[in-house]
C-alpha positions as CSV (number, residue, x, y, z in Angstrom):
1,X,5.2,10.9,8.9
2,X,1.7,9.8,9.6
3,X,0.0,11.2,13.2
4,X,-3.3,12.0,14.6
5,X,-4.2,14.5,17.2
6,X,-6.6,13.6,20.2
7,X,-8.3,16.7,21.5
8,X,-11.2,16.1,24.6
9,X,-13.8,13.8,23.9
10,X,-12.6,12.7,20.5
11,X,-13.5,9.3,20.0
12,X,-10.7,6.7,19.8
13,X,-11.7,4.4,17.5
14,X,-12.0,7.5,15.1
15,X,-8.7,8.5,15.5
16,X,-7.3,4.9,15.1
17,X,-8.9,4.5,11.8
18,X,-7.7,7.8,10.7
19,X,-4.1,6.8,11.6
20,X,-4.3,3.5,10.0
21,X,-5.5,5.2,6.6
22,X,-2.9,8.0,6.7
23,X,0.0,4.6,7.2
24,X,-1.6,3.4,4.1
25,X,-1.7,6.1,2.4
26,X,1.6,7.2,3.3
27,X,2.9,3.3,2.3
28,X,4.6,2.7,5.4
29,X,3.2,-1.1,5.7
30,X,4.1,-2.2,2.3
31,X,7.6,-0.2,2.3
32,X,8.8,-2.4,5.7
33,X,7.4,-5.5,4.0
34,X,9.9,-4.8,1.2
35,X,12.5,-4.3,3.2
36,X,12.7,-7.0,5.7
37,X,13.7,-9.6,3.1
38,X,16.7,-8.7,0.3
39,X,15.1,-9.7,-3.2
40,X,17.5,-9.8,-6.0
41,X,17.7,-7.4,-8.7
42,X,16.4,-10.3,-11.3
43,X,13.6,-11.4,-8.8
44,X,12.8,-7.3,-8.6
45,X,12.5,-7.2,-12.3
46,X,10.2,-10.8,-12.3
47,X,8.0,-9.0,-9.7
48,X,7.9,-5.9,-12.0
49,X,6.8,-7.7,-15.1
50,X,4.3,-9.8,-13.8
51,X,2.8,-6.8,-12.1
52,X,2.5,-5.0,-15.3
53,X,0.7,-8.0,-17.2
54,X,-1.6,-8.2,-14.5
55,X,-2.6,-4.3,-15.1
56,X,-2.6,-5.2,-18.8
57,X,-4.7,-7.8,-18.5
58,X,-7.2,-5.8,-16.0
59,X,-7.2,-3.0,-18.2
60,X,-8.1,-5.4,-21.0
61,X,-10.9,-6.9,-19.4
62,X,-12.1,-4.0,-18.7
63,X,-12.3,-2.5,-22.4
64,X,-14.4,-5.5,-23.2
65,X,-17.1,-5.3,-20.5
């Protein structure tokens, strides 16, 4: 689980950036986004395709550049 120590003086902000990077990091955000809806196995597998043309198509792109 993500944290952040405070010792004296640290600044704030500082630490609420570090927090918020260790939460993406750790894929805390996206994980509760997928869970507070129930997709359907078939829409799962829909999302899953289209995801992997996408990276197929980036990856193509960039071979041609």
């Amino acid at each position: 689980m993500p944290g952040v120590r405070l010792r004296d003086g640290d600044n704030v902000e500082r630490a609420l950036k570090a927090l918020k990077k260790q939460v993406e990091k750790a894929g805390t955000i996206a994980e509760l986004k997928k869970r507070q809806h129930y997709e359907k196995p078939s829409v799962k597998r829909k999302k899953k395709l289209a995801a992997a043309k996408k990276r197929l198509l980036k990856q193509l792109r960039m071979m041609n550049s």
